[in-house]
C-alpha positions in Angstrom: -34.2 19.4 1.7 -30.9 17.3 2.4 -29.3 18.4 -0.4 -30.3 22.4 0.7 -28.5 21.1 4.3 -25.8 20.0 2.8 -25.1 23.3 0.8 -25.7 25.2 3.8 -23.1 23.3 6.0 -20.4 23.8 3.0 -21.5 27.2 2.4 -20.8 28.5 6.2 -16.6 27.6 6.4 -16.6 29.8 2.9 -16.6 26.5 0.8 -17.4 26.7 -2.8 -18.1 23.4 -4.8 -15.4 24.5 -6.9 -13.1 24.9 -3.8 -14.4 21.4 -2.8 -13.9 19.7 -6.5 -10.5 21.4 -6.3 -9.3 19.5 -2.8 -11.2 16.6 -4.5 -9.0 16.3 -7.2 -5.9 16.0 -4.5 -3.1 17.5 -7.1 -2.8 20.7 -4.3 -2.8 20.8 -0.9 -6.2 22.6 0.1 -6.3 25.1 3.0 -7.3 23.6 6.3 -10.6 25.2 6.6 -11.5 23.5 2.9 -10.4 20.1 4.3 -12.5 20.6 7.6 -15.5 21.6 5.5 -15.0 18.6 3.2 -14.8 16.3 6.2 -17.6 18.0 8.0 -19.9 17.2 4.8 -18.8 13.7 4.3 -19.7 12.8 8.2 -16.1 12.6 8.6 -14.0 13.5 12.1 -12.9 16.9 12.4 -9.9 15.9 14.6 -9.0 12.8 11.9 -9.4 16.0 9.4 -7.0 18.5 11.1 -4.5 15.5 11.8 -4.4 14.1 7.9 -4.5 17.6 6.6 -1.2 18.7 9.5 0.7 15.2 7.8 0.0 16.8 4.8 1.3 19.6 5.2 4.1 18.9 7.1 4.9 16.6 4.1 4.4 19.0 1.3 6.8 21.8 2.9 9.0 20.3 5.9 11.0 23.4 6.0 8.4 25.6 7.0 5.3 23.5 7.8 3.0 25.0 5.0 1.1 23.9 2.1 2.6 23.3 -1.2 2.7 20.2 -3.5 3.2 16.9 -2.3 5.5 14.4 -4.0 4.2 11.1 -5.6 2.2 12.1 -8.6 -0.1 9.6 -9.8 1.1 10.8 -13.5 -1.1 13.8 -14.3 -3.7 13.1 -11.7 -4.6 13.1 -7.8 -1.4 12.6 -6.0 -1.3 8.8 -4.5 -1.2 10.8 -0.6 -4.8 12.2 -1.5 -6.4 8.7 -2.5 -8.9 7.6 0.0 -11.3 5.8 -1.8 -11.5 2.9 -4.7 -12.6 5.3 -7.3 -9.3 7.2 -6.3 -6.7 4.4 -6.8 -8.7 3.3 -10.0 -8.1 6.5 -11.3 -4.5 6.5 -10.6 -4.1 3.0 -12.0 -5.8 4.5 -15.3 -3.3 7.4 -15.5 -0.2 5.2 -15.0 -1.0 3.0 -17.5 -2.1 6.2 -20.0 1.7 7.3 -19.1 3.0 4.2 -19.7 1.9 4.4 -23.0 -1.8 2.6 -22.6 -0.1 -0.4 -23.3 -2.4 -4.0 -23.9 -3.7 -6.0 -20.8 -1.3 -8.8 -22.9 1.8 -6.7 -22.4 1.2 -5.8 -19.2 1.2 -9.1 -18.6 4.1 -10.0 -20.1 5.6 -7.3 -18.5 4.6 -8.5 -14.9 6.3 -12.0 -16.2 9.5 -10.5 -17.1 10.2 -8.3 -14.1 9.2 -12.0 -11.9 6.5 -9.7 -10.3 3.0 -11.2 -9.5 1.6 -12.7 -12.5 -1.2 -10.1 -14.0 -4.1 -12.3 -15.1 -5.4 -10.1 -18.2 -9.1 -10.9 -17.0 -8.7 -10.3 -13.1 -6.5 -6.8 -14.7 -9.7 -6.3 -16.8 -12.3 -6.7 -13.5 -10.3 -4.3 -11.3 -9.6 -1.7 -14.4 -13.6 -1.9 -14.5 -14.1 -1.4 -11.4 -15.7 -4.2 -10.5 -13.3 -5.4 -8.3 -10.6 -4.2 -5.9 -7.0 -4.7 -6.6 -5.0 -7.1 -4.1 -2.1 -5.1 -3.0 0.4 -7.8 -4.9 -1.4 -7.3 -7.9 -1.3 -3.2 -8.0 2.5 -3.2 -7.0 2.8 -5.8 -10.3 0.4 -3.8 -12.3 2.7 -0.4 -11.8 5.8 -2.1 -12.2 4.5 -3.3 -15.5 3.1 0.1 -15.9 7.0 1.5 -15.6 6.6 3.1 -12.2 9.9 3.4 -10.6 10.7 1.3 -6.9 11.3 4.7 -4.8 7.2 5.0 -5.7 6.0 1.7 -4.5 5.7 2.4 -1.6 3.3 5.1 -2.0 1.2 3.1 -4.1 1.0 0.3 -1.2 -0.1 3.2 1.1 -2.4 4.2 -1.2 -3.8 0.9 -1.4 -4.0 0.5 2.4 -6.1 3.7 2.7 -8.3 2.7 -0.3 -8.6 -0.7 0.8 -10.3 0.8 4.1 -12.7 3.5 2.4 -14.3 0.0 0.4 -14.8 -1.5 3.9 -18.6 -1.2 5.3 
């Protein structure tokens, strides 16, 4: 019966699940309506909706306030502005590190050494690229850096991180 509620309440903004999968996967930004709707379903606020979805946009076309791409591309993936949630920055950690070549927990590490970043214990690299644990903020800036990722994007990724960090609270 939930699960027939929950159709319902996407179905009446005009919200497909393909629309939804689509804003899900964050490399567009989706219409406002699709975001609301999404929000709605998740038990989110409206007003938070309409305000991250207005950033957004105002981000992805300043010039005239509309939807388009937003910068920042996790390589091939959801772009590092649309992760909300662990699942979202592991993903993005998995895609930089496919871009960089998939290169060994070991040479990530030395790496990390080599640029003076964090150190990048191969095990606590292993836990977090699991899943089983969330990155500290140090250690993701280290891990992309090893991973190649350029300084002009770091701050993204700490943004990222910060909204992440908050979904993974109770």
């Amino acid at each position: 019966m939930a699960q027939l509620i929950e159709q319902n309440r996407i179905a009446e903004p005009g919200c497909s699940p393909v629309t939804l999968l689509r804003a899900d996967r964050g490399t567009l930004l989706p219409r406002r309506q699709v975001v609301e709707a999404y929000a709605q379903v998740c038990g989110a606020s409206l007003r938070e909706a309409r305000q991250q979805w207005g950033r957004a946009a105002r981000r992805a076309d300043p010039d005239r306030g509309g939807p388009g791409q937003v910068s920042a591309l996790a390589p091939s993936g959801r772009r590092l502005e649309f992760v909300y949630h662990p699942a979202h920055l592991l993903e993005a950690m998995h895609r930089v590190r496919l871009a960089a070549g998939q290169p060994s927990l070991r040479e990530l590490q030395k790496r990390a050494r080599e640029l003076g970043t964090t150190p990048l214990p191969r095990s606590t690299v292993a836990d977090v690229l699991a899943g089983l644990r969330m990155p500290s903020e140090d250690l993701l800036v280290a891990y992309v850096r090893a991973c190649g990722e350029q300084g002009s994007l770091i701050p993204h990724w700490r943004h990222a991180w910060a909204r992440a960090q908050g979904a993974g609270l109770p």
